[in-house]
N, C-alpha and C positions, 0 to 999 in steps of 0.2 A: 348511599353515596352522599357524601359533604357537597354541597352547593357554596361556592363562595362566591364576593364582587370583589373584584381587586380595582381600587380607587388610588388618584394621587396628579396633581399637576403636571402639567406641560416639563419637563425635563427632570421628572422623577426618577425615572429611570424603571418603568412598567414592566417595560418589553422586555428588557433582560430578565427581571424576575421571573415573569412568564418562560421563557424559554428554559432557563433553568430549572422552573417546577414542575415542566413538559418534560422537560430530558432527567431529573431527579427521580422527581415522581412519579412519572407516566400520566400526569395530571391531563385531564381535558382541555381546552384553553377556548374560551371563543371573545372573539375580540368585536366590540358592539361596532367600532368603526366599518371594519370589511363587511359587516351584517346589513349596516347602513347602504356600503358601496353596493354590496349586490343587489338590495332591494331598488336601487334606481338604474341599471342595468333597463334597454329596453326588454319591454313587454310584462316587465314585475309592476307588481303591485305601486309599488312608491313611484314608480316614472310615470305610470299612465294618470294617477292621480295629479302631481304635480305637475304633468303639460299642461293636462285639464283646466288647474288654478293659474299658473303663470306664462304659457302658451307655450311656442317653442325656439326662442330667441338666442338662446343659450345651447342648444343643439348643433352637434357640428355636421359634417357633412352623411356621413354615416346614420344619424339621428342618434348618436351618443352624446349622452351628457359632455359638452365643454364641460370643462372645471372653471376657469379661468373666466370664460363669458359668465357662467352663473356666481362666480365670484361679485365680478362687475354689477347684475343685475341686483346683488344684495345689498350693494355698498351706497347701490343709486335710490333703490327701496327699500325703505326698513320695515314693511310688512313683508316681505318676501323672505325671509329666514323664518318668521315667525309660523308663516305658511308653509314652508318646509317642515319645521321640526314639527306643526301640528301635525302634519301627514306621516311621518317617517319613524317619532320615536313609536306610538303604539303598534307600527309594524315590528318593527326591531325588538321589543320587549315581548313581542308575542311570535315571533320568531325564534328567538333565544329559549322562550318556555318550553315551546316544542321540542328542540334540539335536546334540552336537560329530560325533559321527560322519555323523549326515545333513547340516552344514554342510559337513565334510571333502567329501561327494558332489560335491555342489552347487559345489565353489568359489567359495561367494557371496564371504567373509570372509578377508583374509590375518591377521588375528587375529580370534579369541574370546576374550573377558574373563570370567572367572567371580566373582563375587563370593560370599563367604560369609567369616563370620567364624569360621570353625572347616575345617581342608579335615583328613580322616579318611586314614591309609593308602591306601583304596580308589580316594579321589579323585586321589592320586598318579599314582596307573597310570597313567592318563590323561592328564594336562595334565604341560605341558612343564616349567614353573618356576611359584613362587610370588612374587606382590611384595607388599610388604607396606608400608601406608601408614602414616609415623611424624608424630605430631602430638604437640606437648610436653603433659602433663595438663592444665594451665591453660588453654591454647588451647579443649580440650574438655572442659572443664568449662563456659568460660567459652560455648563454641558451646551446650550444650543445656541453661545457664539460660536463652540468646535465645530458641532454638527449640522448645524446651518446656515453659519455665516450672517447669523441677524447680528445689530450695533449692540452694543450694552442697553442703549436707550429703547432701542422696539423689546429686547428682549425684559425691561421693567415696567412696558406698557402691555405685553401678554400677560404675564404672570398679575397684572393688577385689578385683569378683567376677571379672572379666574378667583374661584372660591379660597378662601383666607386657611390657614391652618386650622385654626379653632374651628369652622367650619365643618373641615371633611373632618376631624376627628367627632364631632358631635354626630354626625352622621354615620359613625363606623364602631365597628365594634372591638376594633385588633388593630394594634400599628406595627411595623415593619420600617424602620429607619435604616435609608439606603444612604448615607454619607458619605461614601470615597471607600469606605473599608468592606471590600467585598465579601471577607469571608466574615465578617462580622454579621451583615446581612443576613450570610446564608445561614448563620445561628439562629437570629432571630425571625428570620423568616421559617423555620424547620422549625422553632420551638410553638408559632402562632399554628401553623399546622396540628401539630401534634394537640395542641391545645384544645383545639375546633375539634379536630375529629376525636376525643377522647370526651368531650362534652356532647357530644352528636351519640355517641354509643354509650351514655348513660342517662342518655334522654331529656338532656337538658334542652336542648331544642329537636 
């Protein structure tokens, strides 16, 4: 089974990719976000840890994670995200392990796709290669003024926090340029595919 990480900025255009190599391929898909969401779910692992460190302030009536209050609580403390993501990503990366390993069992899947915008050393060990999805900044800017209703201005203060081109490219091993021409895409996205899994079954990796 090809292991891959699908990488790429805030208005790349991921998730259609994804959906598409879901509904193409039959590909696996796990998305590191909802992996994140479920592990702080009460009673998981990532909630009880993080009351623990940040109490429960941010909890709404129910004892669900608020979003919004723990939004607030990050914005007022700037060790409180750092405290989050120390607790959360080695769940999530080891979460995800699990899941590829019992798909490897199983033989459902000739690929699993992982998405995350950030993949750690650890997550290396694991998965075969990285692709990384390139979209010009304009393009996505111009995607999550549609889709979200940010100014032009917040949407050039996102994209500035975010990891530069040169970046995820040096960190990936395969690009995939989703620019407006979808079936363009779907070329290059089928050709990075075949490419991996045709280097995976000659044992290059």
């Amino acid at each position: 089974m090809l292991k891959a990480g699908l990488t790429g900025g805030v208005g790349a255009g991921k998730s259609r990719i994804l959906s598409w190599m879901e509904k193409t391929w039959g590909a696996g898909i796990i998305r590191t976000d909802e992996v994140a969401h479920q592990l702080m779910e009460p009673g998981e692992k990532a909630y009880i840890r993080v009351t623990e460190e940040l109490g429960t302030s941010f909890l709404d009536q129910e004892g669900r994670i608020d979003r919004p209050a723990l939004a607030r609580l990050i914005f007022q403390d700037g060790q409180a995200k750092k405290t989050i993501d120390r607790i959360t990503h080695p769940l999530v990366w080891e979460s995800v392990k699990q899941t590829l390993l019992s798909a490897e069992e199983t033989k459902k899947y000739e690929v699993m796709v992982v998405e995350s915008a950030l993949f750690d050393e650890a997550s290396l060990t694991f998965l075969d290669e990285i692709w990384y999805v390139y979209t010009p900044k304009e393009i996505r800017i111009e995607r999550l003024m549609e889709s979200r209703g940010y100014s032009r201005e917040k949407c050039r203060s996102i994209l500035a926090n975010q990891r530069t081109d040169e970046e995820f490219r040096r960190h990936s091993h395969r690009v995939i340029v989703n620019d407006g021409n979808w079936e363009k895409t779907e070329r290059e996205a089928s050709a990075v595919y075949q490419a991996a899994l045709a280097e995976r079954n000659a044992g290059v990796f």
